[in-house]
PyMOL Python script that loads the backbone (N, CA, C, O; Angstrom):
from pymol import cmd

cmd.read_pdbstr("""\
ATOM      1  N   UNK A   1      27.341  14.066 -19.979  1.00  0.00           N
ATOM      2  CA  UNK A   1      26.452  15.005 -19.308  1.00  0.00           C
ATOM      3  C   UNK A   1      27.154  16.362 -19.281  1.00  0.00           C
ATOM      4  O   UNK A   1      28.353  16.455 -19.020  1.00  0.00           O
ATOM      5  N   UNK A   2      26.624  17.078 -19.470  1.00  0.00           N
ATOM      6  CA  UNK A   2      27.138  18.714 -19.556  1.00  0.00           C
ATOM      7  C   UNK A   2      27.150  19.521 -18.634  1.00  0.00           C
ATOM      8  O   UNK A   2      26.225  19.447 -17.825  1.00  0.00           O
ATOM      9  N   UNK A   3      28.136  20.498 -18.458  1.00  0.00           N
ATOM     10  CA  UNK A   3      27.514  21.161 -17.131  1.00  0.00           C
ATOM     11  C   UNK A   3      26.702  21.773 -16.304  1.00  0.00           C
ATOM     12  O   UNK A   3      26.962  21.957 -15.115  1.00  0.00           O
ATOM     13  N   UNK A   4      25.754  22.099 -16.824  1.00  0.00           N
ATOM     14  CA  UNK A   4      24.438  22.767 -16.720  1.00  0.00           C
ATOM     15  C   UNK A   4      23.313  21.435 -16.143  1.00  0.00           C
ATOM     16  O   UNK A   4      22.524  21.717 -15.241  1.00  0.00           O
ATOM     17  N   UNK A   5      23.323  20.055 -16.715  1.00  0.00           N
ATOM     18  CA  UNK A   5      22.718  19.163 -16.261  1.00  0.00           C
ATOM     19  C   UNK A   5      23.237  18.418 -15.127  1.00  0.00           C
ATOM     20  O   UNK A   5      22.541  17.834 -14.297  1.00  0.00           O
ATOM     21  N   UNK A   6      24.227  18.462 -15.142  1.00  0.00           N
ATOM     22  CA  UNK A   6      25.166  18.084 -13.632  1.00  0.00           C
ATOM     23  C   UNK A   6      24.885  19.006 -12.628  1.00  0.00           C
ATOM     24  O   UNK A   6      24.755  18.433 -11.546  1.00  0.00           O
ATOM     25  N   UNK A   7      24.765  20.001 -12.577  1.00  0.00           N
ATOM     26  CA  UNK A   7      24.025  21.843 -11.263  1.00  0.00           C
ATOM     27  C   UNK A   7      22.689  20.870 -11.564  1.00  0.00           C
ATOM     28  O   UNK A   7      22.307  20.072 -10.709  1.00  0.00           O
ATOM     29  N   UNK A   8      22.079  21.000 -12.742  1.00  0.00           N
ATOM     30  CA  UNK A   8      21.090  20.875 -12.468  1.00  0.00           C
ATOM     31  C   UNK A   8      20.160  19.482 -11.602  1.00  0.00           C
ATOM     32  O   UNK A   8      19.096  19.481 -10.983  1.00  0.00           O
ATOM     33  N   UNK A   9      21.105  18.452 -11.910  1.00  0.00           N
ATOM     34  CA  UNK A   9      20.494  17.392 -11.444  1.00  0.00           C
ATOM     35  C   UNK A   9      21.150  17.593  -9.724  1.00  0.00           C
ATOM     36  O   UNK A   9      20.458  16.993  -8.901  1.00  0.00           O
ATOM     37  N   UNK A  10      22.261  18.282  -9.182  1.00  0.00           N
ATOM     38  CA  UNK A  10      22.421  18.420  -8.073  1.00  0.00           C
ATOM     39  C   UNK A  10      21.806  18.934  -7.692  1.00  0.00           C
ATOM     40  O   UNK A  10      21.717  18.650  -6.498  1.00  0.00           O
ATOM     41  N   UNK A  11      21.043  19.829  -8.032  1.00  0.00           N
ATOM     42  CA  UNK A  11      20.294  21.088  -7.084  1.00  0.00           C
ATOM     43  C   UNK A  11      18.646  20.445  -6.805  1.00  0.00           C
ATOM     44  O   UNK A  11      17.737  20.786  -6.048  1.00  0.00           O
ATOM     45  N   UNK A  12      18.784  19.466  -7.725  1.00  0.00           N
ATOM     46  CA  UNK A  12      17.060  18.293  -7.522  1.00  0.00           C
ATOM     47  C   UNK A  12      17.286  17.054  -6.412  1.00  0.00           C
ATOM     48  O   UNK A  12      16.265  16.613  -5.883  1.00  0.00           O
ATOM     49  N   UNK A  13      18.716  16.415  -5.997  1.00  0.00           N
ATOM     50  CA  UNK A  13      19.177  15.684  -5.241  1.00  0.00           C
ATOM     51  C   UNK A  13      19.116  16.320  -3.885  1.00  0.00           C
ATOM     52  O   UNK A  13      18.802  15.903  -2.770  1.00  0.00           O
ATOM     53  N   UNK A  14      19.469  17.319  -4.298  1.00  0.00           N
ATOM     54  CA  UNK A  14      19.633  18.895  -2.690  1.00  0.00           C
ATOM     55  C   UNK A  14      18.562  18.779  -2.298  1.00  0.00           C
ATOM     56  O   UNK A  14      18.477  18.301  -1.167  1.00  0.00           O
ATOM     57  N   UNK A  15      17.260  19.146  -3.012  1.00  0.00           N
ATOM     58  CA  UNK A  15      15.954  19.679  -2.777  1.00  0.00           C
ATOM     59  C   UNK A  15      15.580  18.127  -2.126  1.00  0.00           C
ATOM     60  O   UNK A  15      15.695  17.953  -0.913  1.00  0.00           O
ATOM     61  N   UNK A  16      15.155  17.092  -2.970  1.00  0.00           N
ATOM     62  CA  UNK A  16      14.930  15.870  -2.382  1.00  0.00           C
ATOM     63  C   UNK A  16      15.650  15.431  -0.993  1.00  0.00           C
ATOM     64  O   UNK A  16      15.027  14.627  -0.299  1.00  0.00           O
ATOM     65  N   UNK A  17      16.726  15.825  -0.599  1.00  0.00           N
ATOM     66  CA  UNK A  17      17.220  15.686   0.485  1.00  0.00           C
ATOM     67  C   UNK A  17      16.912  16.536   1.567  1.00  0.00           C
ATOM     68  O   UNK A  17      16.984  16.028   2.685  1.00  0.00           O
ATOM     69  N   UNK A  18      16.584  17.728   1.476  1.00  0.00           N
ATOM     70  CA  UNK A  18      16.096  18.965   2.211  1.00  0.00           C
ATOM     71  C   UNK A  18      14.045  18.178   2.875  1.00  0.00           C
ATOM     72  O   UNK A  18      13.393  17.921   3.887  1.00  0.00           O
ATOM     73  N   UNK A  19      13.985  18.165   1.607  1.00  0.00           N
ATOM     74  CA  UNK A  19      12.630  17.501   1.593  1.00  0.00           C
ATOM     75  C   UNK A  19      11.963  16.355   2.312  1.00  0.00           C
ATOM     76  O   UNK A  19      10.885  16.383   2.906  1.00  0.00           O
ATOM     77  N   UNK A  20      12.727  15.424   2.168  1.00  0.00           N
ATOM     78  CA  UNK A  20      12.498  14.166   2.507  1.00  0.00           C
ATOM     79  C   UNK A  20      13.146  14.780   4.413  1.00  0.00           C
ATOM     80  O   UNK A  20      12.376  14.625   5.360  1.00  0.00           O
ATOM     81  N   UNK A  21      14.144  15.229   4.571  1.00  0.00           N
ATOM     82  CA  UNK A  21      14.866  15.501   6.065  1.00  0.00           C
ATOM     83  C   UNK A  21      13.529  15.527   7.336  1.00  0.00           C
ATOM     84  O   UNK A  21      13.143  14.989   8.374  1.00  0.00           O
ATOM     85  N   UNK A  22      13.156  16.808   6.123  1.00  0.00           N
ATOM     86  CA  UNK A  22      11.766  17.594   6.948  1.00  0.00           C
ATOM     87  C   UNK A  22      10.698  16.495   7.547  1.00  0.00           C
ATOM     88  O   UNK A  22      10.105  16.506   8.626  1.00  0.00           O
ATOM     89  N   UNK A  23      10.658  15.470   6.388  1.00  0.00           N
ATOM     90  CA  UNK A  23       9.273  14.612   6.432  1.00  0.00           C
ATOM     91  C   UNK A  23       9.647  13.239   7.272  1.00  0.00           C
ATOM     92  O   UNK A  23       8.764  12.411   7.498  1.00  0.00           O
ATOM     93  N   UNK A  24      10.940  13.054   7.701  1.00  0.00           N
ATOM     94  CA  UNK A  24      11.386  11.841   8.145  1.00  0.00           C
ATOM     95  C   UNK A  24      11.522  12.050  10.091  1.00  0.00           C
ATOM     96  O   UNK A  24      12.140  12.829  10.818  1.00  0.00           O
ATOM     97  N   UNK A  25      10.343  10.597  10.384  1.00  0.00           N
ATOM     98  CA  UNK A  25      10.320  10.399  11.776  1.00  0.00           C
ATOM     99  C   UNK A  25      10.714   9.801  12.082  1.00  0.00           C
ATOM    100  O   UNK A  25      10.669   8.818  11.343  1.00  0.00           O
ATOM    101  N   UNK A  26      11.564   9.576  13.454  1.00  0.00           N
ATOM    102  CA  UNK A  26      11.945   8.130  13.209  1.00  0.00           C
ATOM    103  C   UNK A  26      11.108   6.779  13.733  1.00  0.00           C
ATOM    104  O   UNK A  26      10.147   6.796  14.503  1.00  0.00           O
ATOM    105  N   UNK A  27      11.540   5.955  13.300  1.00  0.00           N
ATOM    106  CA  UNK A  27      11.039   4.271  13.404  1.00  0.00           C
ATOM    107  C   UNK A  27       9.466   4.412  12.523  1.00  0.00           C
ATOM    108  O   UNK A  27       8.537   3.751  12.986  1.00  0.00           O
ATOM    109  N   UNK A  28       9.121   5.534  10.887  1.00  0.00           N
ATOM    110  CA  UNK A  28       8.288   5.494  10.394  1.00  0.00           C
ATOM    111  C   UNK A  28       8.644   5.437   8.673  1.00  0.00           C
ATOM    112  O   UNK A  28       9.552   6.078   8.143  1.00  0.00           O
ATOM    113  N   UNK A  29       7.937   4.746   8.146  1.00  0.00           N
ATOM    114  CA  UNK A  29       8.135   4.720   6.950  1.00  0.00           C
ATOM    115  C   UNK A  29       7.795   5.822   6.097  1.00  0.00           C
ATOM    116  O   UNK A  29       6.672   6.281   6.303  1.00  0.00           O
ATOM    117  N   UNK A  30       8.566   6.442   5.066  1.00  0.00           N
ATOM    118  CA  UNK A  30       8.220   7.582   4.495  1.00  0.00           C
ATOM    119  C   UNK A  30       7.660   6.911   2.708  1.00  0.00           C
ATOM    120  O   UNK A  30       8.467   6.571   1.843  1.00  0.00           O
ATOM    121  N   UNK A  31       6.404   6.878   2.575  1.00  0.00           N
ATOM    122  CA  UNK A  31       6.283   6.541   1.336  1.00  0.00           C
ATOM    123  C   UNK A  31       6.743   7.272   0.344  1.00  0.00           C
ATOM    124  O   UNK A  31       7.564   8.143   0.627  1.00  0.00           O
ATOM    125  N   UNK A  32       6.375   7.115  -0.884  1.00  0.00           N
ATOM    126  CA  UNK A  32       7.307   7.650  -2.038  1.00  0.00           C
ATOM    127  C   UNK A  32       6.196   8.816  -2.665  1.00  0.00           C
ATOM    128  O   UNK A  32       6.655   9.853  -3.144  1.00  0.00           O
ATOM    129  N   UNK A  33       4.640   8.569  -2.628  1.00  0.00           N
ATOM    130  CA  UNK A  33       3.729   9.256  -2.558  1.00  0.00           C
ATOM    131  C   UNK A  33       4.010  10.775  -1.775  1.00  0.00           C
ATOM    132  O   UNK A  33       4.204  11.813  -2.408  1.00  0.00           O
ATOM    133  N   UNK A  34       3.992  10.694  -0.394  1.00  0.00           N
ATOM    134  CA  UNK A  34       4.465  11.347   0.456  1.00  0.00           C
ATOM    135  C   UNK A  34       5.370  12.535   0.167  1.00  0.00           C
ATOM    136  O   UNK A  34       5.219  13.691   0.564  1.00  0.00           O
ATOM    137  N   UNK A  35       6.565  11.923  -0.774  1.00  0.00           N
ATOM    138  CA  UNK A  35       7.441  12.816  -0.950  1.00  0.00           C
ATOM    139  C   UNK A  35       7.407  13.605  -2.011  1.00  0.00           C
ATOM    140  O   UNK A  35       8.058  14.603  -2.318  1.00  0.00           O
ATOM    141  N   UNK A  36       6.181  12.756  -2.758  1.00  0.00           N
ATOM    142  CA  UNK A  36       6.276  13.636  -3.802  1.00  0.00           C
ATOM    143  C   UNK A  36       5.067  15.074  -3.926  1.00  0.00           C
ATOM    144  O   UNK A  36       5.079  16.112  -4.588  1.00  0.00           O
ATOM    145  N   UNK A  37       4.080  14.469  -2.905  1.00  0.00           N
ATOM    146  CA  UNK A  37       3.030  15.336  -2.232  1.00  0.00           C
ATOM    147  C   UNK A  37       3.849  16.894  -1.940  1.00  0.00           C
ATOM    148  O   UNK A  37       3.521  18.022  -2.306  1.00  0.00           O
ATOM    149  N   UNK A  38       5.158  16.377  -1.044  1.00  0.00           N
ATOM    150  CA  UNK A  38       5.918  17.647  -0.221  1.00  0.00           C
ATOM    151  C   UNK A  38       6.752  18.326  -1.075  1.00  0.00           C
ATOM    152  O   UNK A  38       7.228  19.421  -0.778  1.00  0.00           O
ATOM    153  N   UNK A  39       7.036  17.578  -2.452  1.00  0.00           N
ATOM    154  CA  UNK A  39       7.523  18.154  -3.443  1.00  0.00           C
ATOM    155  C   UNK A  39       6.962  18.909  -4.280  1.00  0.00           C
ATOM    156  O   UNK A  39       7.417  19.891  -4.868  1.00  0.00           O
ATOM    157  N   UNK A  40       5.459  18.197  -4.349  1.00  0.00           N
ATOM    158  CA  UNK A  40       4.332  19.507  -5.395  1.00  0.00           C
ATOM    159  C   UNK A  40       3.969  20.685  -4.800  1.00  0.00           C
ATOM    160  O   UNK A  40       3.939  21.803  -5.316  1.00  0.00           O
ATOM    161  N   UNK A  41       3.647  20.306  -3.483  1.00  0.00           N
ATOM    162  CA  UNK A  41       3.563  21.547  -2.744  1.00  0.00           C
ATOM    163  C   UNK A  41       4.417  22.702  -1.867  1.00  0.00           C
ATOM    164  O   UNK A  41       3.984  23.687  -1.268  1.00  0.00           O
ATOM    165  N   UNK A  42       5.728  22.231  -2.011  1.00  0.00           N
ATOM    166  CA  UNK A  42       7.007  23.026  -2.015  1.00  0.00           C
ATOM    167  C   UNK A  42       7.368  24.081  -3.277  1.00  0.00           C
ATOM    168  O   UNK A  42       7.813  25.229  -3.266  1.00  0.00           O
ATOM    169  N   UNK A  43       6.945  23.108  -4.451  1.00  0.00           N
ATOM    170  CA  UNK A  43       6.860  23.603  -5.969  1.00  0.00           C
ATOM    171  C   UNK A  43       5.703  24.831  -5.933  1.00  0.00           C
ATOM    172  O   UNK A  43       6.068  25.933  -6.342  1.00  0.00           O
ATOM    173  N   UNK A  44       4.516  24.693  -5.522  1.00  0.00           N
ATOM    174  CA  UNK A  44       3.027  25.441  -5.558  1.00  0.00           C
ATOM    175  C   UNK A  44       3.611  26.554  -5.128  1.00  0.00           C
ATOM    176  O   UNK A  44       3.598  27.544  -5.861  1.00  0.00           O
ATOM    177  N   UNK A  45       4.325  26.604  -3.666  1.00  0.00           N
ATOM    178  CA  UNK A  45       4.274  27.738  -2.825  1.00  0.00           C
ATOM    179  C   UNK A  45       5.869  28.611  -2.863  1.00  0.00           C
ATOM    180  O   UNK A  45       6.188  29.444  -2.014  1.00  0.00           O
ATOM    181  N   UNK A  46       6.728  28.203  -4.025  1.00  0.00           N
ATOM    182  CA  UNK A  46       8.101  28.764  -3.786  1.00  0.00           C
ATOM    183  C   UNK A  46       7.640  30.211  -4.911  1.00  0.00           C
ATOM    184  O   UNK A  46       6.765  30.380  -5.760  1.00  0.00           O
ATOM    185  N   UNK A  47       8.319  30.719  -4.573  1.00  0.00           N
ATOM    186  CA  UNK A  47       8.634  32.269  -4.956  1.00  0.00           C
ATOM    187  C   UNK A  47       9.121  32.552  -6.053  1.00  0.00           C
ATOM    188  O   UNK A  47       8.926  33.381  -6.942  1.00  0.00           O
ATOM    189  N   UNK A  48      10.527  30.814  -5.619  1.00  0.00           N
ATOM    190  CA  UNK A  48      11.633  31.492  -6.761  1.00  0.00           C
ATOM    191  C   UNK A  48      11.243  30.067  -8.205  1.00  0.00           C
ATOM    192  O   UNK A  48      10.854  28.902  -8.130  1.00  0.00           O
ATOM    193  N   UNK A  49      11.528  30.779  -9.108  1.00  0.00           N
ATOM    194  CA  UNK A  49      11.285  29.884 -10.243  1.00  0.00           C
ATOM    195  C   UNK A  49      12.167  28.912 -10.309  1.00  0.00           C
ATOM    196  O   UNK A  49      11.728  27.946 -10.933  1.00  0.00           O
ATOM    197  N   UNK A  50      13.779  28.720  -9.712  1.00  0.00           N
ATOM    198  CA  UNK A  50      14.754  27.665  -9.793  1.00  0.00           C
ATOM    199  C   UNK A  50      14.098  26.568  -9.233  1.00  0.00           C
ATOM    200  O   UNK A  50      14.178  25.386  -9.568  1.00  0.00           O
ATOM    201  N   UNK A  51      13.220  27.262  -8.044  1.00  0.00           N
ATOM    202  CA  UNK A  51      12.762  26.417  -6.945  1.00  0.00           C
ATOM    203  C   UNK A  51      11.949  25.440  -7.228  1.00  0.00           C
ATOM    204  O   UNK A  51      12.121  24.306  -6.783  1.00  0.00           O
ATOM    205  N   UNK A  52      10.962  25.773  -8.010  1.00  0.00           N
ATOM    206  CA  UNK A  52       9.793  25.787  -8.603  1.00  0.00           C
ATOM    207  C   UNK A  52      10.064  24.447  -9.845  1.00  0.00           C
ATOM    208  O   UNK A  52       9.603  23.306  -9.809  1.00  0.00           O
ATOM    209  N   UNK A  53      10.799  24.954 -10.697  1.00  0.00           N
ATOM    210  CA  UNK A  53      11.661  24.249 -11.749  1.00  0.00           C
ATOM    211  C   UNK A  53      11.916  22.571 -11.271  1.00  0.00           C
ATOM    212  O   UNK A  53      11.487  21.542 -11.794  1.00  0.00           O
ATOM    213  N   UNK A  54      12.881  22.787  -9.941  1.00  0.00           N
ATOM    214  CA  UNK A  54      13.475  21.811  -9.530  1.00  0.00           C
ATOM    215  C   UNK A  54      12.414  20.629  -8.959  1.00  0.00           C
ATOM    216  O   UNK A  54      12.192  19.443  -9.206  1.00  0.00           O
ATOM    217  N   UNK A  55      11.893  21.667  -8.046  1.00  0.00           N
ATOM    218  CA  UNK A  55      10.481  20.326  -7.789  1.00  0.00           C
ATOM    219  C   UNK A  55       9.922  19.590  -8.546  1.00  0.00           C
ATOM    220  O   UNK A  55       9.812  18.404  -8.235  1.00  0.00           O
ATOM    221  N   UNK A  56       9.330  20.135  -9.935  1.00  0.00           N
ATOM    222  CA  UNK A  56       9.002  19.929 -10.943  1.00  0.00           C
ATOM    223  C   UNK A  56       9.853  18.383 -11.486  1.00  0.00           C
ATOM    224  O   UNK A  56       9.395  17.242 -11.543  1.00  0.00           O
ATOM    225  N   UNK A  57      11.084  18.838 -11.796  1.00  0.00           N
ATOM    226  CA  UNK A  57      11.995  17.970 -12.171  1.00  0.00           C
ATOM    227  C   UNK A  57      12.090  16.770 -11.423  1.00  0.00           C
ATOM    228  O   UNK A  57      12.309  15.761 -12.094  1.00  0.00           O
ATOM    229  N   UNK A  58      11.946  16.593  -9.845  1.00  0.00           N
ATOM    230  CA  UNK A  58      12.022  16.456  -8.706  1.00  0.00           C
ATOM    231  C   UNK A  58      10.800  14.594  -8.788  1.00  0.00           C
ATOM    232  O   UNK A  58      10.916  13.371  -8.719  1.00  0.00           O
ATOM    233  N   UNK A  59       9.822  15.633  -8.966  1.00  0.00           N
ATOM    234  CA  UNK A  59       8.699  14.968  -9.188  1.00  0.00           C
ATOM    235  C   UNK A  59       8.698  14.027 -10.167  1.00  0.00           C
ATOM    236  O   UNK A  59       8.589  12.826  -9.921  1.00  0.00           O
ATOM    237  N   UNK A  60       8.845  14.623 -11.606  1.00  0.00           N
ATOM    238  CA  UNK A  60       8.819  13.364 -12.792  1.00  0.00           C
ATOM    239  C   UNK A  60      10.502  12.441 -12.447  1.00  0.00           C
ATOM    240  O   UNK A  60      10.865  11.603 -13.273  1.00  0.00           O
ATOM    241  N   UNK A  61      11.237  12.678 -11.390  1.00  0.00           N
ATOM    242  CA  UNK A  61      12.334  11.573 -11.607  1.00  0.00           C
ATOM    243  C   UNK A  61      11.667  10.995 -10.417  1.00  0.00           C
ATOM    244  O   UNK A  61      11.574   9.801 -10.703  1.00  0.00           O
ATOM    245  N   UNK A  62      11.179  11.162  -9.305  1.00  0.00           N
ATOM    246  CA  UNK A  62      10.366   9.750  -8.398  1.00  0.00           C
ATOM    247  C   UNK A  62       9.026   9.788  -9.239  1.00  0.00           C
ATOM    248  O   UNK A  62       8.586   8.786  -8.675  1.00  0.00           O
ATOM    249  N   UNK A  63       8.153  10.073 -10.002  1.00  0.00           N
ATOM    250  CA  UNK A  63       6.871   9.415 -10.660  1.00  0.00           C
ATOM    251  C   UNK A  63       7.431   8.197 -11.550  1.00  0.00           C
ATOM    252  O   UNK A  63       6.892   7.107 -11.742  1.00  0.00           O
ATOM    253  N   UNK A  64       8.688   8.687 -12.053  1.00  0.00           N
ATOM    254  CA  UNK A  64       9.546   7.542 -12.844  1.00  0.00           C
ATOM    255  C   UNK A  64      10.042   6.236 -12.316  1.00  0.00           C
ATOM    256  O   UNK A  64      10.408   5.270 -12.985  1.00  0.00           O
ATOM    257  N   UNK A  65       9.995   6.362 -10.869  1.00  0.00           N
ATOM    258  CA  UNK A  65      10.496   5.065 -10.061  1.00  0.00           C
ATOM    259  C   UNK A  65       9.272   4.513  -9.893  1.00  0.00           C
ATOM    260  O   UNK A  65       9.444   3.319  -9.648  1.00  0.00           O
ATOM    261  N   UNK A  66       8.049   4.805  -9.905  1.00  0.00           N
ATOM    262  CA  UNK A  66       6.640   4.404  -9.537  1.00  0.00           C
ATOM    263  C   UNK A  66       6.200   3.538 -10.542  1.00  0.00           C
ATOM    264  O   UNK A  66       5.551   2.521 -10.296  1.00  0.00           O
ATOM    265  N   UNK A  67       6.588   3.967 -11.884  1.00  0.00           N
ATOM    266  CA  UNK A  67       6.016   2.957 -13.343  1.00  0.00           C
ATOM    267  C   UNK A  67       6.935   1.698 -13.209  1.00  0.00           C
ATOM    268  O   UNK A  67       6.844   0.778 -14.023  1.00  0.00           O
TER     269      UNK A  67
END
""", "prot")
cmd.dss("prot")
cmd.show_as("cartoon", "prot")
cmd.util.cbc("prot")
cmd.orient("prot")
């Protein structure tokens, strides 16, 4: 893995963790749907294109746990 995909896959682990923080109650289950809902629409409404990017990325690696 190269260095550019190593930032990059950290900065999608970051976001998923930031993400999921926000959405987690406790004694409730957070589906996987859910997160990825808060991920498209984190993606829709960011400014910055890294941001944007990452969600993106974000998204097809949990749509990938779903198949």
């Amino acid at each position: 893995m190269n260095p550019n995909e190593t930032a990059d896959n950290e900065e999608v682990y970051a976001l998923l963790g930031r993400v999921v923080a926000q959405l987690l109650q406790p004694g409730e289950a957070l589906p996987l749907q859910e997160i990825i809902g808060a991920l498209y629409r984190t993606g829709a409404s960011a400014e910055d294109p890294a941001t944007e990017a990452a969600c993106e990325r974000a998204i097809r690696l949990l749509a990938n746990k779903l198949n």
